[in-house]
N, C-alpha and C positions, 0 to 999 in steps of 0.2 A: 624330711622335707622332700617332696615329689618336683619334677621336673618342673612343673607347673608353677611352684610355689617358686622355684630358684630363677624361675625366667621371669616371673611377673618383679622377681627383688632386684634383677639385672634392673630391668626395663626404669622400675619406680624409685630406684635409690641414685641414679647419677652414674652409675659405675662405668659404663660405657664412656661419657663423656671425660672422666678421672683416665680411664685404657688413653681414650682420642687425645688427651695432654700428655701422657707419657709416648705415645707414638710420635707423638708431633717430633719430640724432644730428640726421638732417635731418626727423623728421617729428615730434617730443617738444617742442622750444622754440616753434612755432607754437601748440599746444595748451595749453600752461602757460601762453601768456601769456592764451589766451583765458580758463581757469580759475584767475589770479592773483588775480583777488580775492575769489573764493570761498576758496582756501587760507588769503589774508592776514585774512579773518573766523575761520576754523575752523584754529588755525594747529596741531591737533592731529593735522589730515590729512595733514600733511609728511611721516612716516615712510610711512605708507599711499602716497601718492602716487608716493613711488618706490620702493616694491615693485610698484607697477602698473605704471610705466616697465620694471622691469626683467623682468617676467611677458611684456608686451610684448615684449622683445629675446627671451624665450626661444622664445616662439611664433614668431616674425618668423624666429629661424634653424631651429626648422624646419621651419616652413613652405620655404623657402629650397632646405635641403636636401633635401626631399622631392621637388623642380623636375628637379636632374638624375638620380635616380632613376628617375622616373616616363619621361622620355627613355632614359634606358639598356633599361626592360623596353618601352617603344615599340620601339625600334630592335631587340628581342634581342639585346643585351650580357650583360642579365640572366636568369634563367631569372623566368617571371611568376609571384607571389607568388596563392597559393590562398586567399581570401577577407581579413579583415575581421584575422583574426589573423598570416595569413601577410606580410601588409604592414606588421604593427606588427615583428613578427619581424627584417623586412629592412631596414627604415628606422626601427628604434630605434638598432642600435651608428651611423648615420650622423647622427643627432640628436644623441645626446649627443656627438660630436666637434663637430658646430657650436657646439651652447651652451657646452663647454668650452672652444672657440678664442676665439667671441666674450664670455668673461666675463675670459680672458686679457688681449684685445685692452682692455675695460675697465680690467683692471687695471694695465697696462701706461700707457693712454691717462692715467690717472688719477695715476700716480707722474710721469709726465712733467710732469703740468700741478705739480703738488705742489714738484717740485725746480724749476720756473719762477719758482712763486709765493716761494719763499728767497732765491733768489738776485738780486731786485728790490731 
């Protein structure tokens, strides 16, 4: 498998966005405990707060995905994307494969924990 071929499988199979849920997971519980008792005063902020969590994982994947992109049109794999629009063009369908793998991998991560918590 050539570099080529490993970058085009990052980009088209999700995996960045699967990285951006496992990253969330280790940089989101340090921060919430710092801001727990601001939440536990205003406890109206809860639903807010993890739509910022999750706003985060979307950004995070693609930012992520946008990583081996920008290497494939370094290396020319890719043909280079012409301004501001050409780059949303070619690293949009590979964004929404991450945020859709890593919202998966949530959902997934989440029924697991769910059938744990039953069977206690």
């Amino acid at each position: 498998m050539s570099l080529s071929e490993a970058l085009r499988l990052l980009l088209g199979n999700g995996l960045m966005g699967v990285a951006a849920f496992y990253l969330v997971d280790l940089i989101v519980p340090p921060i919430r405990e710092k801001i727990r008792p601001f939440l536990d005063a205003n406890p109206w902020l809860y639903p807010i707060e993890s739509l910022f969590v999750r706003g985060f994982a979307w950004i995070l994947s693609g930012a992520l995905s946008f990583v081996p992109l920008a290497v494939m049109v370094w290396f020319d794999y890719e043909a280079s994307p012409v301004g501001f629009k050409g780059w949303t063009e070619t690293a949009f369908p590979y964004i929404v494969i991450a945020v859709s793998a890593g919202q998966a991998a949530h959902s997934i991560d989440k029924g697991i924990s769910v059938a744990r918590e039953r069977t206690k």
